[in-house]
N, CA, C and O of each residue as an XYZ file, in Angstrom:
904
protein
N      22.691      1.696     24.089
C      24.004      1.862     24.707
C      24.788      0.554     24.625
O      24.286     -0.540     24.880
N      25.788      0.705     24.330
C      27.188     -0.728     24.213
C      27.580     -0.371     25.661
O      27.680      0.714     26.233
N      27.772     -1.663     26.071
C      28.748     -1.201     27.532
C      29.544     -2.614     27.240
O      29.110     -3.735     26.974
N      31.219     -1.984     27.433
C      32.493     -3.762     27.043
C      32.952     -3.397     28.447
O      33.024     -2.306     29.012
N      33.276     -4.787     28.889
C      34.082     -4.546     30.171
C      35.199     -5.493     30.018
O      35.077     -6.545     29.391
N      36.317     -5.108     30.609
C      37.442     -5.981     30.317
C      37.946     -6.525     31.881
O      37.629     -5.792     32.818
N      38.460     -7.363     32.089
C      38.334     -8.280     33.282
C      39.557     -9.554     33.241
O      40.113     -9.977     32.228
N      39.737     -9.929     34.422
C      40.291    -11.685     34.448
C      38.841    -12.485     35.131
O      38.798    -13.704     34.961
N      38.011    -12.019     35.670
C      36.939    -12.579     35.806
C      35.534    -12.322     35.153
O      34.512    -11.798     35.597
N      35.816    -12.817     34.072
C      34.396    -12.746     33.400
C      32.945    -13.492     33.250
O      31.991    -13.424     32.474
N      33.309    -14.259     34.444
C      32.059    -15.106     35.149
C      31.450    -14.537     36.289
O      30.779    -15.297     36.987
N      31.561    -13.202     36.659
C      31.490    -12.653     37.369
C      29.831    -11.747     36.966
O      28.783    -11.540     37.577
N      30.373    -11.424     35.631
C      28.888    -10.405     35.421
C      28.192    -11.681     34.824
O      28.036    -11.533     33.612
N      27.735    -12.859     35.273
C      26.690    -13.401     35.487
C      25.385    -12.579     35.930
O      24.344    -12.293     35.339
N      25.914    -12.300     37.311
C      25.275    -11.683     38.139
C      24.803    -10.483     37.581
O      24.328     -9.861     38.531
N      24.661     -9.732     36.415
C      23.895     -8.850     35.829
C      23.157     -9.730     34.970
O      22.043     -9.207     35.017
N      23.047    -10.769     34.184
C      21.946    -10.971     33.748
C      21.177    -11.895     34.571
O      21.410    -13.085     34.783
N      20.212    -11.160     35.009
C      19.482    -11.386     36.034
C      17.821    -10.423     36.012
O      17.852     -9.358     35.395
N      17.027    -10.665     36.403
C      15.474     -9.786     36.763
C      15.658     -8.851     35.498
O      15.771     -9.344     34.376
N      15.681     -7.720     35.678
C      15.109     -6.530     34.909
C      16.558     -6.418     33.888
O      16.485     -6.426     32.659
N      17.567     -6.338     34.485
C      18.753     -5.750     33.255
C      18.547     -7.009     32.251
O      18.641     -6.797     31.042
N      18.198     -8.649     32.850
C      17.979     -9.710     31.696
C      17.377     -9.123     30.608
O      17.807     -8.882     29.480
N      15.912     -8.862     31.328
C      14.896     -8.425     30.068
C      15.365     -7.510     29.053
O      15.170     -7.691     27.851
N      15.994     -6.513     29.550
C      16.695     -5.389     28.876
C      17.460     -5.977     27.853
O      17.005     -5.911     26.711
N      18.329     -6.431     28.007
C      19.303     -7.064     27.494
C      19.063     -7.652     26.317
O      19.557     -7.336     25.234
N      17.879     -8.982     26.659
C      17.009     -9.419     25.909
C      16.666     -8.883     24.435
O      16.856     -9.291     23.289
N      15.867     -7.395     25.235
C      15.297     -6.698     24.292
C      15.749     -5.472     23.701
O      15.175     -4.498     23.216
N      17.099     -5.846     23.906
C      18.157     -4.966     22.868
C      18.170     -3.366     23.407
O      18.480     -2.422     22.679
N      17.727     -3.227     24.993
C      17.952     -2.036     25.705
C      19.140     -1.733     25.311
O      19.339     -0.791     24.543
N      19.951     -2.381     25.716
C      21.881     -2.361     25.535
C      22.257     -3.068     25.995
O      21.767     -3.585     26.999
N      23.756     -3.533     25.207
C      24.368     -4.731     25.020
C      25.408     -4.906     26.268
O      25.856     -3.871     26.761
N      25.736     -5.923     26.699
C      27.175     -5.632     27.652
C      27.892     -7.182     26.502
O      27.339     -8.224     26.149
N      29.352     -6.614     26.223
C      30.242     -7.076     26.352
C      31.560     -7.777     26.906
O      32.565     -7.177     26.524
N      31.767     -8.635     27.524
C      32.937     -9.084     28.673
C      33.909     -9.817     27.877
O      33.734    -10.765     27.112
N      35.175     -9.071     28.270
C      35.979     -9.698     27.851
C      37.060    -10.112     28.784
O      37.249     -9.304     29.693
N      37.909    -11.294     28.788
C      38.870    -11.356     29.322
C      40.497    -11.246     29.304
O      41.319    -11.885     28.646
N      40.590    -10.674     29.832
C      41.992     -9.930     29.579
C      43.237    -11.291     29.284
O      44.279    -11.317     28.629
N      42.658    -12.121     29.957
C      43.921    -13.651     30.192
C      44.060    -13.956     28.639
O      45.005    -14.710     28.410
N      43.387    -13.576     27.580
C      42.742    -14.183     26.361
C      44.035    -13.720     25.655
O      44.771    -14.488     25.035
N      44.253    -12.352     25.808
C      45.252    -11.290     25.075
C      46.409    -11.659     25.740
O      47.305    -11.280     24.985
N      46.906    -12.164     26.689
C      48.372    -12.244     27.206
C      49.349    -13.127     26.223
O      49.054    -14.304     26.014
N      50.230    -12.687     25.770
C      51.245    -13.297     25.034
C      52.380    -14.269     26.059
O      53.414    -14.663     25.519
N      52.189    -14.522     27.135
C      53.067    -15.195     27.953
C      52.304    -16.271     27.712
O      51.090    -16.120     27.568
N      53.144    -18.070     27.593
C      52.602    -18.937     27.409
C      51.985    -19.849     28.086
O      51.600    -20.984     27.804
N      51.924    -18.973     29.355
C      50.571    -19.695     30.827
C      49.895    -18.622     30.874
O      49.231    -18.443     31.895
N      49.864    -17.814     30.031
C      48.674    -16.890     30.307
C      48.788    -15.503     31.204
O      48.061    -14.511     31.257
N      50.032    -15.866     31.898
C      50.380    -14.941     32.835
C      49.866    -13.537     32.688
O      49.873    -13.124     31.529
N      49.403    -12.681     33.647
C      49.302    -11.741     33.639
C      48.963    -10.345     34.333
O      48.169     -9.429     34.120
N      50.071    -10.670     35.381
C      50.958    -10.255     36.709
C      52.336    -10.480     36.894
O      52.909    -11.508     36.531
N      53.001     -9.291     37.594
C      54.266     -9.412     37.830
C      54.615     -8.820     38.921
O      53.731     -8.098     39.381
N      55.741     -8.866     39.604
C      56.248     -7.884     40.801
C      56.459     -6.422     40.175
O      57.198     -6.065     39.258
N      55.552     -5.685     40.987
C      56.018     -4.006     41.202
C      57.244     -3.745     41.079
O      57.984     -3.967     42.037
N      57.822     -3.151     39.738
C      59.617     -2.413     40.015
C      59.740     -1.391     41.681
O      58.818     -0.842     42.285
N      60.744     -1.426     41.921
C      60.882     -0.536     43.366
C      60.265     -0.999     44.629
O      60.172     -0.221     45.579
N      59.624     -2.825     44.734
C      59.308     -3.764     45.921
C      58.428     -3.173     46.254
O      58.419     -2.047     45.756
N      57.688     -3.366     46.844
C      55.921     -3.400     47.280
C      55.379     -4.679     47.742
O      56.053     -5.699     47.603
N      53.915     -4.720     48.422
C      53.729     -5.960     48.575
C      52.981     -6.564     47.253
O      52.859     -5.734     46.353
N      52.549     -7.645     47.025
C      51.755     -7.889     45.937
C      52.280     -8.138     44.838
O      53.502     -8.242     44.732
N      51.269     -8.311     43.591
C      51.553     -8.439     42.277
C      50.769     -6.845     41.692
O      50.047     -6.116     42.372
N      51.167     -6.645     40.330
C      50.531     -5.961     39.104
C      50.226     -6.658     38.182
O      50.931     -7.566     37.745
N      49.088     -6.319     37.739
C      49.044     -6.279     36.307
C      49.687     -5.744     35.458
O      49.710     -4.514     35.410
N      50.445     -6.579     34.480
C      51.106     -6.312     33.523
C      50.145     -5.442     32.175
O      48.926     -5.495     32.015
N      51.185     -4.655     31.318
C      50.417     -3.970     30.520
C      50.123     -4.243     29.440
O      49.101     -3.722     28.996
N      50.726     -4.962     28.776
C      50.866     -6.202     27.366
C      49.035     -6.669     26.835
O      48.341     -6.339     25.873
N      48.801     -7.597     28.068
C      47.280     -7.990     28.051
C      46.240     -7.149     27.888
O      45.390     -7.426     27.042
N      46.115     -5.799     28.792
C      45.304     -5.213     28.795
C      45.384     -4.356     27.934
O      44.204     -4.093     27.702
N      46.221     -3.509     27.065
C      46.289     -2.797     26.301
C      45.855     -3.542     24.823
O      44.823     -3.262     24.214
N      46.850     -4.534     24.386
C      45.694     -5.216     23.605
C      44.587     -5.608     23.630
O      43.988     -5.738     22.562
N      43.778     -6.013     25.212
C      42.256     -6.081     25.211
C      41.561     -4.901     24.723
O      40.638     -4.775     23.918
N      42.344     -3.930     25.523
C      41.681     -2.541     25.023
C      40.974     -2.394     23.327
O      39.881     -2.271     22.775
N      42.889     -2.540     22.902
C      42.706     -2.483     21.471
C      41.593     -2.983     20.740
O      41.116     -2.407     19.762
N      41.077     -4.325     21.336
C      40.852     -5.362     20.632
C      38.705     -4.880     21.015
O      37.900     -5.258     20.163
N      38.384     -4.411     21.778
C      37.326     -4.145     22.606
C      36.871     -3.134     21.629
O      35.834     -3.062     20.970
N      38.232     -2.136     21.726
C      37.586     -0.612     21.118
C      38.710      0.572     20.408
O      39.170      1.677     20.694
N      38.822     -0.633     19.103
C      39.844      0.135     17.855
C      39.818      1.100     17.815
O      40.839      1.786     17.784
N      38.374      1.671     17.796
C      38.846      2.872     17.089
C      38.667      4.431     18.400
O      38.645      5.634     18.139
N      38.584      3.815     19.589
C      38.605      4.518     20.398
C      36.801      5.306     20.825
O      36.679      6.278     21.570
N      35.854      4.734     20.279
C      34.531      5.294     20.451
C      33.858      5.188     21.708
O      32.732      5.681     21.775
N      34.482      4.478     22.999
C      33.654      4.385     24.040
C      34.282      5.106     24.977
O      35.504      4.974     25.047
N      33.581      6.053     25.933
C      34.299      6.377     26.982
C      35.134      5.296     27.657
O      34.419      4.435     28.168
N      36.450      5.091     27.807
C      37.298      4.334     29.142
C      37.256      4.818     30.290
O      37.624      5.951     30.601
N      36.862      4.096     30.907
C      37.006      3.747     32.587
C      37.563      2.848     33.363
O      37.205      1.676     33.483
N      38.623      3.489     34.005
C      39.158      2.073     35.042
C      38.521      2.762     36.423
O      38.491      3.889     36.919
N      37.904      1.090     36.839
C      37.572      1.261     38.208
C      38.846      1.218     39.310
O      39.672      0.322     39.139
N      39.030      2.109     40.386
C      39.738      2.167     41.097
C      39.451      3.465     42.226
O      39.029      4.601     42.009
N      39.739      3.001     43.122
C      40.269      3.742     44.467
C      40.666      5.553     44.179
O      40.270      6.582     44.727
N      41.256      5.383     43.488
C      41.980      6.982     43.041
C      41.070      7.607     42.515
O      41.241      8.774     42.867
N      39.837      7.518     41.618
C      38.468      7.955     40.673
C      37.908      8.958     41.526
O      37.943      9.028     42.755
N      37.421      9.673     40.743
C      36.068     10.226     41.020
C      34.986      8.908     42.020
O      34.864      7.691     41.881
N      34.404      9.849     42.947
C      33.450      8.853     43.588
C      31.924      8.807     43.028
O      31.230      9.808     42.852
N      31.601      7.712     42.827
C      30.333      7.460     41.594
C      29.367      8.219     42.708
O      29.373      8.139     43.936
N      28.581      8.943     41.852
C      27.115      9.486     42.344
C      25.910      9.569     41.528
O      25.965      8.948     40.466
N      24.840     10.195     41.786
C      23.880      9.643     41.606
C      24.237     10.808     39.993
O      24.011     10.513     38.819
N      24.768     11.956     40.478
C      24.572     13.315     38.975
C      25.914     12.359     38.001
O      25.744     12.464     36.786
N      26.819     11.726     38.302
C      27.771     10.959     37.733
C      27.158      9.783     36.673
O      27.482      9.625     35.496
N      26.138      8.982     37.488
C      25.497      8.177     36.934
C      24.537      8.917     35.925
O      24.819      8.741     34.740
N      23.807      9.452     36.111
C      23.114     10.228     34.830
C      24.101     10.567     33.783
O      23.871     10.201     32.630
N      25.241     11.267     34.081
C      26.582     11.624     33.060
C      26.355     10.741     32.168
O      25.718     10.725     31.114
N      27.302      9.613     33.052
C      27.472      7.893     31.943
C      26.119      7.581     30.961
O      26.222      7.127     29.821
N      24.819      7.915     31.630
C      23.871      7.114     30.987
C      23.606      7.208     29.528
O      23.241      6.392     28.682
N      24.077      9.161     29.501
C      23.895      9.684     28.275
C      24.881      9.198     27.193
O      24.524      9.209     26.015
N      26.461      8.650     27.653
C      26.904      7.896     26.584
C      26.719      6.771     25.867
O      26.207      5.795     26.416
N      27.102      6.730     24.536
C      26.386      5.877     23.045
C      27.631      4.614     23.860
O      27.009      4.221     24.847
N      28.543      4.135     23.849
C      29.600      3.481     24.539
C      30.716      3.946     25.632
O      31.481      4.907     25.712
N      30.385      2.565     26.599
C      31.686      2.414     27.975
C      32.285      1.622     28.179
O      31.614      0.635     28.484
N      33.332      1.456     28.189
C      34.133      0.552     28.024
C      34.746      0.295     29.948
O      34.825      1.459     30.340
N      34.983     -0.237     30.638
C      35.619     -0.449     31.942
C      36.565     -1.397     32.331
O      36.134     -2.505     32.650
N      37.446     -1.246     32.360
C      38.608     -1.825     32.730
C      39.028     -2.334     34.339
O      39.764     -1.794     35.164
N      38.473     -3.220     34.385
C      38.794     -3.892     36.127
C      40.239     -4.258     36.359
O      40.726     -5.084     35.588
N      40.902     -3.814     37.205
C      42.300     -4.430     37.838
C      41.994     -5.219     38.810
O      40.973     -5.251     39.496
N      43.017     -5.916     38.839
C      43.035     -6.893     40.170
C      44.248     -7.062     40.865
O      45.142     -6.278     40.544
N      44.568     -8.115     41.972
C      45.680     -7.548     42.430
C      46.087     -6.323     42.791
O      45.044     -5.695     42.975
N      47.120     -5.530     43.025
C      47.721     -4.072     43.622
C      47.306     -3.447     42.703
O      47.413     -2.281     43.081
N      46.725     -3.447     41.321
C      46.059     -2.421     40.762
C      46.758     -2.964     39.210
O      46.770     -4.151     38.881
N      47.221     -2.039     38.513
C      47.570     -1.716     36.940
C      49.054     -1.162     36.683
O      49.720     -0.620     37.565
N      49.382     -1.315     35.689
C      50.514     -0.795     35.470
C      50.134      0.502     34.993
O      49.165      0.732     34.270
N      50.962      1.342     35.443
C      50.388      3.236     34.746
C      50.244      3.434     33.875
O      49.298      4.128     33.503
N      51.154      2.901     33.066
C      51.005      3.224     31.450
C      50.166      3.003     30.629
O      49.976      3.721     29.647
N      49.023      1.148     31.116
C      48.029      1.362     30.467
C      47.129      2.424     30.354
O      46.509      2.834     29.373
N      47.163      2.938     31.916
C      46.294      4.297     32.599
C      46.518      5.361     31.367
O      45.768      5.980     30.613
N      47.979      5.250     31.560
C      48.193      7.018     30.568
C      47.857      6.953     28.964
O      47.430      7.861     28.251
N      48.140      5.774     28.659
C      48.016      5.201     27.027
C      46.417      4.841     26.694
O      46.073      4.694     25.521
N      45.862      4.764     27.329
C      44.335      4.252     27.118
C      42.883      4.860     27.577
O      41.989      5.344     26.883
N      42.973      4.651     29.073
C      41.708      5.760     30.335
C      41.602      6.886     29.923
O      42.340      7.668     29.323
N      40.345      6.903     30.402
C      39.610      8.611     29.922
C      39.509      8.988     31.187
O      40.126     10.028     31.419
N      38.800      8.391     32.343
C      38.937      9.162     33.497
C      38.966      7.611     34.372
O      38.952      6.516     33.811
N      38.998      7.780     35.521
C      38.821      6.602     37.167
C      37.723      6.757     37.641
O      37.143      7.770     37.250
N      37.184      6.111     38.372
C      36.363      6.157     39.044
C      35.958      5.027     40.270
O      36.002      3.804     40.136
N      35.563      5.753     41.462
C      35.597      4.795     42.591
C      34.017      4.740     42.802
O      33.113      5.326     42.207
N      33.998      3.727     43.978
C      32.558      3.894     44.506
C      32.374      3.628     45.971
O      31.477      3.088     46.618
N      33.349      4.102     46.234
C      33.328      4.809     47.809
C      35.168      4.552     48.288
O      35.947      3.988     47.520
N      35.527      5.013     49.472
C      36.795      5.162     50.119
C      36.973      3.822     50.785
O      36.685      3.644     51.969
N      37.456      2.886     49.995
C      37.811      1.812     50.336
C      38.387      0.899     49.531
O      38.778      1.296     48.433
N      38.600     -0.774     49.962
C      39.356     -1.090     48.379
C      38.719     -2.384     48.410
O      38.117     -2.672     49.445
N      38.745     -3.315     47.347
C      38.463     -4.316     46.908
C      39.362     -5.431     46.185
O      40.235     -4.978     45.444
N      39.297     -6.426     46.265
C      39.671     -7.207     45.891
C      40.366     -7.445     44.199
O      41.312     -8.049     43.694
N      38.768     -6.197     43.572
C      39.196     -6.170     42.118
C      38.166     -5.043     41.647
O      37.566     -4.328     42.449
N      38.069     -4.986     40.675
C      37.203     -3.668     39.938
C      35.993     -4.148     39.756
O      35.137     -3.307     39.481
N      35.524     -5.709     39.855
C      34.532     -6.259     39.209
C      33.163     -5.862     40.134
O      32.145     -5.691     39.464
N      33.059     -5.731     41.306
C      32.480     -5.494     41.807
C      31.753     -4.111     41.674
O      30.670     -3.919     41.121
N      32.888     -2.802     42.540
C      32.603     -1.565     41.845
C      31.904     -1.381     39.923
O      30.888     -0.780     39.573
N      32.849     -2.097     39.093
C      32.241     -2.346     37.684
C      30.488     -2.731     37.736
O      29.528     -2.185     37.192
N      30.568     -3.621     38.419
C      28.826     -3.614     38.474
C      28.029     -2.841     38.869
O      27.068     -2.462     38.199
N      28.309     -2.440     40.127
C      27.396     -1.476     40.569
C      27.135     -0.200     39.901
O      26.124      0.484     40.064
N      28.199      0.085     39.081
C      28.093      1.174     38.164
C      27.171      0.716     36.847
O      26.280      1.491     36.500
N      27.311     -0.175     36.318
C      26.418     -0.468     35.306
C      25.269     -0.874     35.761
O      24.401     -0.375     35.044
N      24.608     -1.800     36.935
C      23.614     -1.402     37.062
C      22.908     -0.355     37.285
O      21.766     -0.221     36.847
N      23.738      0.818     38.254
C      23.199      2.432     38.254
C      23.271      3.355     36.763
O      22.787      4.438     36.434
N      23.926      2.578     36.227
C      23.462      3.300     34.579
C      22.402      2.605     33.679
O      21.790      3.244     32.822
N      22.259      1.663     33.834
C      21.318      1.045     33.106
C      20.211      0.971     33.038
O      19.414      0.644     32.159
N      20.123      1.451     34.506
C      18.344      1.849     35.019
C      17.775      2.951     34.474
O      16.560      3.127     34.560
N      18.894      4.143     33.617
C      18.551      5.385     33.430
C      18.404      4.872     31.634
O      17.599      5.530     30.976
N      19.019      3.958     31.047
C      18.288      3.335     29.311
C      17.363      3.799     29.029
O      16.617      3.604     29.988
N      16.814      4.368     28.246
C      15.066      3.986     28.249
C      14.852      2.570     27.992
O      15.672      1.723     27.635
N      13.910      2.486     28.177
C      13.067      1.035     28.279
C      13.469      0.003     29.430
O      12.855     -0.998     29.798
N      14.595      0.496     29.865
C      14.916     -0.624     30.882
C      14.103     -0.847     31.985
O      14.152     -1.973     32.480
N      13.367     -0.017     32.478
C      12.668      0.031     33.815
C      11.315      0.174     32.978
O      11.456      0.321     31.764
N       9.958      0.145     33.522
C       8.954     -0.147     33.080
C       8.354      1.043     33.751
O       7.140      0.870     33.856
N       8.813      2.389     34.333
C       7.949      3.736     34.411
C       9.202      4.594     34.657
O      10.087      3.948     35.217
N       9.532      5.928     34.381
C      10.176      6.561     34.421
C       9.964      7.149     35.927
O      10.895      7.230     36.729
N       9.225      7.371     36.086
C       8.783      7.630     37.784
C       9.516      7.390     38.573
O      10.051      8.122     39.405
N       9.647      5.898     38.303
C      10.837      4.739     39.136
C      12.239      5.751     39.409
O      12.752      5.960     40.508
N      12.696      6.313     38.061
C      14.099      6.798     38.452
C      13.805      8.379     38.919
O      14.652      8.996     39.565
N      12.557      8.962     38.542
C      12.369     10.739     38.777
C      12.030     10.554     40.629
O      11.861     11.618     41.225
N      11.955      9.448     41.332
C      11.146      9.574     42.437
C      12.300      9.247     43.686
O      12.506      9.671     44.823
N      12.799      8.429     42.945
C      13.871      7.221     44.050
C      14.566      8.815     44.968
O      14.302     10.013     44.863
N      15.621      7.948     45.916
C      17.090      8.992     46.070
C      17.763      9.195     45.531
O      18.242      8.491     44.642
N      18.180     10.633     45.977
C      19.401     11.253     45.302
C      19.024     11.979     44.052
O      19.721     12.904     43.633
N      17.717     11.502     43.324
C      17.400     12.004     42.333
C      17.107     13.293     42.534
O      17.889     14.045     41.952
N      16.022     13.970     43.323
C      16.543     15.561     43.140
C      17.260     15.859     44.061
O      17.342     17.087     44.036
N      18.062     15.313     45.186
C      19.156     15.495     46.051
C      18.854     15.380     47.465
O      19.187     16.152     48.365
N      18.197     14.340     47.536
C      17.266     14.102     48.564
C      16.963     12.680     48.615
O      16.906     12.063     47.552
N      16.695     11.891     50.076
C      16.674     10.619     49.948
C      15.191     10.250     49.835
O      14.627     11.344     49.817
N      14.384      9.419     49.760
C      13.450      8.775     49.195
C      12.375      8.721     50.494
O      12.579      8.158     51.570
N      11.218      9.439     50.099
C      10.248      9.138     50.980
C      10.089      7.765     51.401
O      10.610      6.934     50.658
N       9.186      7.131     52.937
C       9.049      5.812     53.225
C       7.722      5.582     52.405
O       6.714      6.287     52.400
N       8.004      4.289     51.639
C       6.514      3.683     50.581
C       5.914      2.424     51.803
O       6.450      2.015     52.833
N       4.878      2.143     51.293
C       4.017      1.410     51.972
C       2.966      0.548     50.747
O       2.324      1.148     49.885
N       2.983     -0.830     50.904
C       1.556     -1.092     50.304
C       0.998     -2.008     51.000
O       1.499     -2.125     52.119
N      -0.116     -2.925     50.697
C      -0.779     -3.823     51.449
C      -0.222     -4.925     52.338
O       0.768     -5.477     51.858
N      -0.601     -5.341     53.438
C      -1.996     -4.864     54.099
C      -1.894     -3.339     54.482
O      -0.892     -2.641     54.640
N      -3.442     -2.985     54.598
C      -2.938     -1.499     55.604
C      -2.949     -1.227     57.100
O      -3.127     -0.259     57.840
N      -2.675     -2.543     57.207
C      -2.324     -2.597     58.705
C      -1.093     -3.948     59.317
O      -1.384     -5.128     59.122
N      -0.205     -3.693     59.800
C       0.436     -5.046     59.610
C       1.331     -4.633     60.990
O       2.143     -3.728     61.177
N       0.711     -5.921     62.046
C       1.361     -6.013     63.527
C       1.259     -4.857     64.155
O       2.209     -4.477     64.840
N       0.190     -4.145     64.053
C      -0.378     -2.857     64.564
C       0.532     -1.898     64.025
O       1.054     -1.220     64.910
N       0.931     -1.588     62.738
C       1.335     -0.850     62.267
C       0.594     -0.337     61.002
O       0.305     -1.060     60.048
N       0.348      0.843     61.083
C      -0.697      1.441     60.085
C      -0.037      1.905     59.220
O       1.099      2.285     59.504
N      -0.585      2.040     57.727
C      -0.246      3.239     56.692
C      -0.863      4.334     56.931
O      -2.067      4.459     56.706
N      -0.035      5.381     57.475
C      -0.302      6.775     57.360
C      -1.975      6.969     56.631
O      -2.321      6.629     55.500
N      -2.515      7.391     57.326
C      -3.511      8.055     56.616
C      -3.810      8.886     55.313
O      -4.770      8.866     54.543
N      -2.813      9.519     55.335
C      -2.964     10.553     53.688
C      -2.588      9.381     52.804
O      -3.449      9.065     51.983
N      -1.981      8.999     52.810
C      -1.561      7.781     51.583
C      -2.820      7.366     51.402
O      -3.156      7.640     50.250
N      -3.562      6.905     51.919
C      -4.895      6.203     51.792
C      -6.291      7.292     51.167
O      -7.329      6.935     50.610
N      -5.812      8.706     51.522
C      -7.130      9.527     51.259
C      -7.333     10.166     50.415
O      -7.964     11.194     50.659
N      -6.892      9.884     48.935
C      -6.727      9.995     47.640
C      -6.704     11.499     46.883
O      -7.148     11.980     45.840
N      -5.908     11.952     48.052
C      -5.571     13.486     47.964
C      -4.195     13.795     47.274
O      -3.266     13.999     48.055
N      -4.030     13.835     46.471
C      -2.746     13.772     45.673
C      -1.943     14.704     46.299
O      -0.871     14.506     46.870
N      -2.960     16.443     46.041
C      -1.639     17.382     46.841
C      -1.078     16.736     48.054
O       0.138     16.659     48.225
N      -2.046     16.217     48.995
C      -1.304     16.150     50.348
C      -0.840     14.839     50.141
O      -0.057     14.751     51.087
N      -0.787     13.837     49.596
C       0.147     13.378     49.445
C       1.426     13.489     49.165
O       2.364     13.057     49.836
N       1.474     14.190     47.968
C       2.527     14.896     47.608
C       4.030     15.861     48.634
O       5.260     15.856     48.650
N       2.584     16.745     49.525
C       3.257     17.482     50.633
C       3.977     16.334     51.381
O       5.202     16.246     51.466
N       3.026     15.399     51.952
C       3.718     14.406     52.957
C       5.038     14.048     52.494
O       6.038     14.256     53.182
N       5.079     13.469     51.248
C       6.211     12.701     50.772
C       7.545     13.834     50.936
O       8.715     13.569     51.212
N       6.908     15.199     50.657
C       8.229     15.750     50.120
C       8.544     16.525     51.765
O       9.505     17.293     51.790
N       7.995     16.385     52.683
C       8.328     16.337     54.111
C       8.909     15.601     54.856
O       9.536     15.913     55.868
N       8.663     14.081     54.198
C       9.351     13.230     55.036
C      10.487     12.873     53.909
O      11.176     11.879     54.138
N      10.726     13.604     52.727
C      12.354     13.413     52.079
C      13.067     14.120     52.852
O      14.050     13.569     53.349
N      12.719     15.894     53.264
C      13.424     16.386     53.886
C      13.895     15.916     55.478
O      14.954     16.226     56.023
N      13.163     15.360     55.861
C      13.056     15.469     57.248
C      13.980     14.017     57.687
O      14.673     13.962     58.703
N      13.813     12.810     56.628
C      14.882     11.810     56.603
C      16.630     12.081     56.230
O      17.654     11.676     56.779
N      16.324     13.169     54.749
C      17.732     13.518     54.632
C      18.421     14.293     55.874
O      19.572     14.056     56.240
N      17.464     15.368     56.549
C      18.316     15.930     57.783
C      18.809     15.121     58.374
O      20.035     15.133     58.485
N      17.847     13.876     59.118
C      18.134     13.245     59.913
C      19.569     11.983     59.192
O      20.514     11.729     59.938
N      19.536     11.577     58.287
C      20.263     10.064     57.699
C      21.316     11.163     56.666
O      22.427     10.634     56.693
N      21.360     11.975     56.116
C      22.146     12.407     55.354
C      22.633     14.350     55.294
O      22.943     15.066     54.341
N      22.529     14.567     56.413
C      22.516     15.824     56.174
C      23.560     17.188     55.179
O      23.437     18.388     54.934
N      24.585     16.055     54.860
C      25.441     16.325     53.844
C      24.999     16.830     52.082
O      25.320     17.531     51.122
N      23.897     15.707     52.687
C      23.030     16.082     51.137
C      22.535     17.655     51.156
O      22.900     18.377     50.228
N      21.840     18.102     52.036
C      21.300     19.527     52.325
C      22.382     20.842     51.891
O      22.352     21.721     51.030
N      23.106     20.547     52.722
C      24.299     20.865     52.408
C      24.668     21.425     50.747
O      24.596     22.554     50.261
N      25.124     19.982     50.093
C      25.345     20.385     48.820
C      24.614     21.271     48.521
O      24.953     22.436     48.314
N      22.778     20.512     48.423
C      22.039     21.851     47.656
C      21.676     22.939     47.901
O      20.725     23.530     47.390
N      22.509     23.368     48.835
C      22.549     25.075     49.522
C      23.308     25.338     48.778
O      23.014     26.371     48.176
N      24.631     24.690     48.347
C      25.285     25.351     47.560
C      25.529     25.132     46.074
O      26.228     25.922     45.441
């Protein structure tokens, strides 16, 4: 998988090469690309913000920069576009599987009051948020999405288990894990974990998914009724 991200802060996805996506990376799981949008601005400080026509508070991003980053990222148009933003689809766990299956993603971070529309209408394939709130800039949301896709690569994670077991994966939050000691400040590991009974292990776990999602998420239940 190619993943380009376009940005004014591109010191930012530092913070993905790091632990496991490093190795990946490394070992040619898939590539990330960063680019910075300041690079493409034809204004001769680089500028690349202006006041909102019709007064507002804030600045925009101008469309000049980013549309040529675009260009310049992905000629011929082969990666899904994504701008992160507020208005999107809200990232989930069946969303993240979506993305994983694409060959290229391209993501477009705004900053400031957001984007000018037209890059939106001339370029984006779809939006996408990652929860009802706002941020400072896209870079953030941008990460968290590529690390929740990247885990689904093959090879990136070192057992597939890892992603068939976690939350959300069959729509349900994640049994409580335990490992050594098996006892710690008078707190025990459950007994079945220890009594190398797979079915009832099994049962336990998938009792206490349900019985956490009622309690911490019951919205989830929900969905998969319907």
């Amino acid at each position: 998988m190619k993943i380009k991200v376009l940005t004014l802060f591109p010191e930012a996805y530092q913070g993905l090469t790091v632990g496991i996506l490093q190795k990946a990376l490394d070992a040619g799981k898939f590539s990330l690309e960063v680019y910075n949008i300041r690079d493409f601005s034809e204004d001769k400080h680089k500028k690349c913000d202006d006041y909102p026509f019709g007064g507002g508070a804030g600045m925009l991003m101008t469309p000049q920069p980013i549309y040529d980053c675009v260009q310049a990222a992905d000629p011929e148009h082969r990666a899904k576009r994504i701008y992160l933003s507020p208005k999107g689809e809200t990232l989930s766990q069946k969303k993240v599987l979506s993305l994983s299956q694409e060959e290229e993603l391209l993501f477009l971070c705004g900053s400031y009051e957001g984007i000018d529309q037209r890059v939106i209408d001339l370029c984006i394939d779809e939006e996408l948020s990652i929860g009802d709130y706002v941020l400072t800039s896209g870079d953030l949301p941008c990460m968290v999405t590529i690390n929740a896709i990247a885990r689904y690569v093959d090879g990136v994670l070192g057992s597939e288990e890892s992603t068939e077991e976690e939350s959300f994966a069959a729509g349900l939050l994640e049994y409580p894990q335990y490992t050594r000691p098996q006892e710690f400040r008078g707190m025990r590991v459950p007994d079945v974990l220890v009594s190398g009974n797979h079915a009832e292990v099994a049962k336990w776990r998938r009792e206490r998914q349900l019985e956490l999602t009622k309690k911490l998420r019951p919205d989830l239940l929900k969905k998969e009724k319907e």
